[in-house]
C-alpha positions as CSV (number, residue, x, y, z in Angstrom):
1,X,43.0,97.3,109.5
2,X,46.9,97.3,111.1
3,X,48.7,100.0,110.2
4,X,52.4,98.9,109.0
5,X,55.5,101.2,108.2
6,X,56.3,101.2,104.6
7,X,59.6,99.7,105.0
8,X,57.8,96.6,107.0
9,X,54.6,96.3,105.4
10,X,56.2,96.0,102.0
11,X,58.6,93.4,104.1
12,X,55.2,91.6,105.2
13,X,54.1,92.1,101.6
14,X,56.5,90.2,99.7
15,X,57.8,87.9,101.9
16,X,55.0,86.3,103.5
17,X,56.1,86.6,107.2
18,X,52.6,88.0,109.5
19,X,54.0,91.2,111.7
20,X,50.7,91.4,113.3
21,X,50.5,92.7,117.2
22,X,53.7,94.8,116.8
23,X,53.4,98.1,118.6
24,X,54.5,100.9,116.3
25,X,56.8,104.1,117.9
26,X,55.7,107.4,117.5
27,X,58.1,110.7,117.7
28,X,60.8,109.3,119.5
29,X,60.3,106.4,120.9
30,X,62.4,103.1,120.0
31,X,61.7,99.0,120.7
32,X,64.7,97.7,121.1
33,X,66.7,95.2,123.1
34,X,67.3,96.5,126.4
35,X,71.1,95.6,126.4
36,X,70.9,98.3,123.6
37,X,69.6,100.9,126.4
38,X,70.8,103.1,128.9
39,X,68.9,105.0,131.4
40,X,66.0,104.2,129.3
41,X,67.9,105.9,126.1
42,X,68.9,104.4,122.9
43,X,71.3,106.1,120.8
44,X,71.4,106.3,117.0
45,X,73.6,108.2,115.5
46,X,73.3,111.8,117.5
47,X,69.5,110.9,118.6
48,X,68.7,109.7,122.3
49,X,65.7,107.7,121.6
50,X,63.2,106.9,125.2
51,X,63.1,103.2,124.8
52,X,59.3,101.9,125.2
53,X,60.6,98.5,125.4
54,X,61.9,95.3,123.5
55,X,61.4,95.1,119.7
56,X,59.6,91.5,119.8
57,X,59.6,90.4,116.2
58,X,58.2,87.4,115.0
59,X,60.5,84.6,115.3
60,X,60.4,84.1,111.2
61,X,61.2,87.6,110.5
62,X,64.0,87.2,112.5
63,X,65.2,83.9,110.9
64,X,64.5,85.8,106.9
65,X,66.7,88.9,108.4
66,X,69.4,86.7,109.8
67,X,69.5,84.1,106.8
68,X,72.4,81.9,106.4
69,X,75.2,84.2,107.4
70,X,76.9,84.1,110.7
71,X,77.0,87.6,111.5
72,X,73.6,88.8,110.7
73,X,72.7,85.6,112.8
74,X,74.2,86.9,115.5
75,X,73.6,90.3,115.5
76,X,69.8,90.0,114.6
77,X,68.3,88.8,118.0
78,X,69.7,92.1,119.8
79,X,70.4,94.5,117.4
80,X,66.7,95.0,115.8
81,X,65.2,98.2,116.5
82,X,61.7,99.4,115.5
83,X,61.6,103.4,115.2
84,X,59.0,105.3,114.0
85,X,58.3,106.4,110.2
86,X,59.5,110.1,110.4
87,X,62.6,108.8,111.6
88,X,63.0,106.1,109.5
89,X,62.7,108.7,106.9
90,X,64.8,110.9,108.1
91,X,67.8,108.3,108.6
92,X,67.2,107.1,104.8
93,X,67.9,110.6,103.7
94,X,70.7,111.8,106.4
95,X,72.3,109.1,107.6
96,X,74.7,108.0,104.7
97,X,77.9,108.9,104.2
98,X,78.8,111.8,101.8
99,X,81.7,112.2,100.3
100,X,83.1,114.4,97.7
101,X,85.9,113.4,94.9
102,X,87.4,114.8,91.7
103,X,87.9,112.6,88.9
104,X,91.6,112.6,87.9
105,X,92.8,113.4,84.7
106,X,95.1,109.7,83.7
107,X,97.4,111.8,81.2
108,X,97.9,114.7,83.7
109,X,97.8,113.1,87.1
110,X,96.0,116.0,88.2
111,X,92.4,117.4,88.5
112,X,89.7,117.0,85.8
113,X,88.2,120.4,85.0
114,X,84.5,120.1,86.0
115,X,84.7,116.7,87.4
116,X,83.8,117.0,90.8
117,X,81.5,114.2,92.2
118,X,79.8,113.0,95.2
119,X,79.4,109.5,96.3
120,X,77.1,108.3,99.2
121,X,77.7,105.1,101.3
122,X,75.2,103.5,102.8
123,X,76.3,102.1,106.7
124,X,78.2,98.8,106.6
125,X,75.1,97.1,108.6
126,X,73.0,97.8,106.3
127,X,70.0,95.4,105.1
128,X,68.9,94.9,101.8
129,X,66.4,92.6,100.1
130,X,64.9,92.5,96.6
131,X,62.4,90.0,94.8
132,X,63.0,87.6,91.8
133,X,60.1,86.5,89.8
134,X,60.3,84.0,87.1
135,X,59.0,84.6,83.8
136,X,59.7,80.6,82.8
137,X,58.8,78.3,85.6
138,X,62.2,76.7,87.1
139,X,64.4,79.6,86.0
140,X,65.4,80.2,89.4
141,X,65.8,76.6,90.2
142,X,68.9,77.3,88.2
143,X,70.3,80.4,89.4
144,X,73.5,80.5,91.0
145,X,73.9,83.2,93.7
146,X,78.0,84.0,94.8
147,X,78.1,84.0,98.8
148,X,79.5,87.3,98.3
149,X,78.7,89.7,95.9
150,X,80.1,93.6,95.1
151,X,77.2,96.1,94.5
152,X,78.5,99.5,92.5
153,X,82.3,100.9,92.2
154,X,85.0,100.9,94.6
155,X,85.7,97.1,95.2
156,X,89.4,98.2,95.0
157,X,88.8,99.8,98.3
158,X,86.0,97.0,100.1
159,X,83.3,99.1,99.2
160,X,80.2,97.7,98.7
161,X,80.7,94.0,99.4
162,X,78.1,91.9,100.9
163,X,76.8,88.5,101.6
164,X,73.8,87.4,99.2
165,X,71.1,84.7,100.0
166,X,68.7,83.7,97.9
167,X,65.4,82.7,100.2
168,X,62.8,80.2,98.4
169,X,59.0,80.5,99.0
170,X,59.3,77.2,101.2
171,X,61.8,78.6,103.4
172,X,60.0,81.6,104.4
173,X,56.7,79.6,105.0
């Protein structure tokens, strides 16, 4: 039996796309595109990865990742990188930014007593994908998606605007 990476077998899982015959990292190694290396490095973030070689995906995943929008299309092909699970962990728990506010009193104009909050953002590139299951068969035949949708608060400030796609079974088959 393969052994897949949480992130991608639960990829595999629900949308249908084989990642058979991919060579997992361990430690710190990286598969990546080898415009992405250096001296046999890639870095991420403050990590100098040893690059094993190119990530070869599967020519659907790539198309699913890429989708309809121009600049995952573009960016997809050479900017996929396969690291291994520890560090896949670790960038899901470190590598957002943190930052820390105080809510502000509106009568005031100043400081809320015990109002101090944090709020983490995830990169801009960031990828994310969810399933839709219909209760009522055609209900999704109907569904609208925006191109562009905001996720959580600070649309004032472009926070948390992305491009949404809404992939049917055919088009990932």
């Amino acid at each position: 039996m393969a052994y897949f990476p949480p992130a991608l077998g639960a990829l595999e899982c629900d949308s249908g796309v084989p990642l058979n015959g991919l060579e997992w990292p361990t430690a710190m190694d990286i598969y990546a595109d080898e415009t992405l290396a250096h001296e046999q490095k890639v870095i991420l973030e403050e990590y100098a990865f040893d690059a094993k070689g190119p990530f070869v995906a599967p020519e659907k995943l790539k198309a699913l990742l890429a989708g309809k929008d121009a600049a995952w299309s573009a960016l997809c092909p050479k900017h996929l990188c396969l690291v291994s699970d520890d560090m896949m962990a670790h960038f899901t728990r470190n590598a957002c930014e943190v930052s820390q506010h105080v809510r502000i009193n509106d009568e005031s104009g100043t400081a809320a007593d015990q109002a101090l909050f944090n709020q983490e953002n995830v990169p801009a590139e960031t990828f994310f994908y969810s399933l839709l299951h219909e209760l009522r068969t055609g209900c999704l035949d109907e569904l609208q998606v925006p191109n562009v949708i905001q996720i959580g608060g600070d649309g004032t400030t472009g926070l948390g605007f992305c491009t949404a796609d809404l992939v049917g079974k055919e088009e990932r088959q």
